[in-house]
Residue, then its C-alpha position, 0 to 999 in steps of 0.5 A: x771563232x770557236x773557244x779553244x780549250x786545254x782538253x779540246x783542240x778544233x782540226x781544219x779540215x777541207x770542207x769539214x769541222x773537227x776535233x780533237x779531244x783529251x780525257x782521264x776516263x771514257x766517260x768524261x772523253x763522251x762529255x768532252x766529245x759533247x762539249x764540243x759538238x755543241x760548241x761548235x753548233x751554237x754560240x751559247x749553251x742554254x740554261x736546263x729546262x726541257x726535263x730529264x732524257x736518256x739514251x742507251x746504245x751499242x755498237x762493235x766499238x769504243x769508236x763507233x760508239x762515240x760516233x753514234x753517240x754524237x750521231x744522236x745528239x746531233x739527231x735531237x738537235x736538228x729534229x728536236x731542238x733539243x741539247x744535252x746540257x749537263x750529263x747526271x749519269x753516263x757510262x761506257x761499259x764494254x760496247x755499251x753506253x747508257x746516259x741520262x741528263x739535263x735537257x733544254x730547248x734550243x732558241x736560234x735568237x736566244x743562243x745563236x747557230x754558229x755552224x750547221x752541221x750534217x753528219x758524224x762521218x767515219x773519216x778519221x775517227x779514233x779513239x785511244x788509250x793512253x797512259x795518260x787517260x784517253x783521247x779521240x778525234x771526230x770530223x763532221x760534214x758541214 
């Protein structure tokens, strides 16, 4: 069963997986998001190792952008057997993402697959602003 938390509540979804995620800043919604790709991936998060990356990307949106976001680290997960561990520097500015972390390899025996996962897909995405800070929903294709 997957780990609920006070800023991350998983959504049942008909043939899919997702969640909804809560956050003070839009960089921490990105880590959040994250979070919860990963943690419904794998049942342990492995410990750094794999080095330093970094990604930057564009889009029309803040909605897109998380999208394409978690698009790419699924993309690493399943090509490269790779996950984003610990996030030393990211940000949102405008259309924009820039982030740079912690890496390590992915071992099924070691940290156990919970759930494959396909895409990121369009179906509900959102972000919002509050006054509170911001949340966003993502679905993904199982």
């Amino acid at each position: 069963m997957l780990q609920r938390m006070e800023d991350l509540r998983f959504l049942d979804h008909t043939g899919d997986i997702g969640f909804e995620v809560k956050a003070a800043t839009i960089e921490d919604l990105f880590r959040r998001a994250a979070r919860g790709l990963y943690e419904i991936l794998v049942e342990r998060m492995p410990a750094p190792g794999g080095g330093e990356e970094k990604l930057e990307l564009e889009e029309e949106g803040a909605d897109l952008l998380l999208r394409s976001f978690l698009s790419e680290l699924l993309y690493r997960f399943l090509a490269r057997r790779t996950m984003f561990v610990e996030f030393t520097d990211l940000r949102v500015e405008g259309n924009r993402l820039t982030a740079r972390g912690l890496v390590a390899a992915f071992d099924p025996d070691r940290d156990g697959l919970r759930t494959e996962l396909k895409a990121v897909t369009y179906h509900q995405l959102e972000i919002r602003r509050q006054p509170s800070g911001w949340s966003a929903r993502v679905i993904f294709d199982v």
